[in-house]
C-alpha positions as CSV (number, residue, x, y, z in Angstrom):
1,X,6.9,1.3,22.7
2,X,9.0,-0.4,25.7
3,X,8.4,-3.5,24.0
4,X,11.4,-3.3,21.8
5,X,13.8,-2.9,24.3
6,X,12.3,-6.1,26.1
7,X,11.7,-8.4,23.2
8,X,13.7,-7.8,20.2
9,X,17.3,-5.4,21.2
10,X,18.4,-8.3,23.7
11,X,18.4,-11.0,20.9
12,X,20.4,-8.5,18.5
13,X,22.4,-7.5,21.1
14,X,21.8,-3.9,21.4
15,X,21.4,-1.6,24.3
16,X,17.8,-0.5,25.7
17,X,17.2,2.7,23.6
18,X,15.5,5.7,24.1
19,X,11.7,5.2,23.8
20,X,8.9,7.7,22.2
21,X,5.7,8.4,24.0
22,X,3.1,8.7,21.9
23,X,0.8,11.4,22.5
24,X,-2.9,11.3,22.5
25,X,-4.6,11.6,19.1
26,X,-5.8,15.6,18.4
27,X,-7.9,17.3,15.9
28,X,-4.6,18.2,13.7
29,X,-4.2,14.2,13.4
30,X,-7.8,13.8,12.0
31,X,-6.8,16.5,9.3
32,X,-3.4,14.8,8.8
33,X,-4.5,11.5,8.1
34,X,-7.0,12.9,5.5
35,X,-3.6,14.4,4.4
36,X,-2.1,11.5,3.8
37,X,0.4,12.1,7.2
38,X,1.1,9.5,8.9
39,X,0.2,10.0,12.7
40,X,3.7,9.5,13.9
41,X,4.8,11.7,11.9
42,X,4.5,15.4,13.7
43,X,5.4,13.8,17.1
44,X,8.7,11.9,15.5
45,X,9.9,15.1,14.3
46,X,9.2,17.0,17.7
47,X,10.5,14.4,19.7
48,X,14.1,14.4,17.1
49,X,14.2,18.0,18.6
50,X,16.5,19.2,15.9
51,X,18.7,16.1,15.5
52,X,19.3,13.0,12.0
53,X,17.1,10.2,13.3
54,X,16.1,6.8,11.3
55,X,12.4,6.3,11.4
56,X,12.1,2.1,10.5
57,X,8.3,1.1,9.5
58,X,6.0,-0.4,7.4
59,X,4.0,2.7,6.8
60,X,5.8,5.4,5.8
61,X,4.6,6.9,2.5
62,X,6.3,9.9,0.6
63,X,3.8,12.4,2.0
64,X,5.9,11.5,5.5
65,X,9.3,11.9,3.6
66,X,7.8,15.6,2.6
67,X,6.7,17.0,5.6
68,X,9.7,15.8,7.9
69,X,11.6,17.2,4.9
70,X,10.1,20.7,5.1
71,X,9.3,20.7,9.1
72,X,13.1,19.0,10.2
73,X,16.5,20.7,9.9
74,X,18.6,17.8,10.4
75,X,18.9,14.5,8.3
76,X,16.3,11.8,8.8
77,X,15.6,8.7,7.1
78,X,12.1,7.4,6.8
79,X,12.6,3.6,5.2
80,X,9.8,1.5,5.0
81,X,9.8,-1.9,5.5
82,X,7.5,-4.6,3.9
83,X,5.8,-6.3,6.5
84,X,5.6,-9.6,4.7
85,X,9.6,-10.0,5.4
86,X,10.4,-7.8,8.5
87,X,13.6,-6.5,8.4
88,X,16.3,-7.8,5.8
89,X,19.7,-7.2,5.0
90,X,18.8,-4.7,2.2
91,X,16.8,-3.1,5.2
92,X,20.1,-3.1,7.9
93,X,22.3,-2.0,4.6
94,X,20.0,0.9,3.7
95,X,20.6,1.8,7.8
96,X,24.3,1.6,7.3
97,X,24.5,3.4,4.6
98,X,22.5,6.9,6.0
99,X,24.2,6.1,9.0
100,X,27.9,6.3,7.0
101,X,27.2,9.5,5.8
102,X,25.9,12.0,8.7
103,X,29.1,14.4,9.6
């Protein structure tokens, strides 16, 4: 959570940013993950309240991509990353580029 803004957006130089609490697990997460729903998922799009947001990780699957797609009005991007390289320039030009085109 917090850890980003301690560890990894002062060596990029980046402000701290705006942090997601993670709520406690619940019976509709059970039945999401044997849905294939990512448990982020739900609380991302509630947290978003409405408005684009990038979702960075190295588990987003389409069945994510879906749901925000049918549960979100606004533009989102859900990229996954490989974990066996972090993030690369493909990763921060794939960022850019959603980021280019919101209004």
């Amino acid at each position: 959570m917090a850890d980003a803004n301690e560890c990894i957006a002062p060596r990029i130089g980046l402000p701290p940013l705006a942090v997601v609490i993670w709520p406690e697990p619940t019976d509709v997460d059970a039945q999401d993950e044997r849905d294939g729903l990512h448990w982020k998922t739900r609380a991302l799009v509630e947290w978003a309240a409405g408005r684009p947001f990038a979702w960075v990780d190295d588990e987003v699957t389409d069945t994510d991509r879906a749901w925000v797609a049918s549960h979100h009005p606004a533009d989102a991007l859900l990229h996954r990353v490989d974990p066996r390289h972090g993030l690369t320039d493909g990763d921060y030009a794939a960022l850019d580029s959603w980021l280019g085109q919101l209004p």
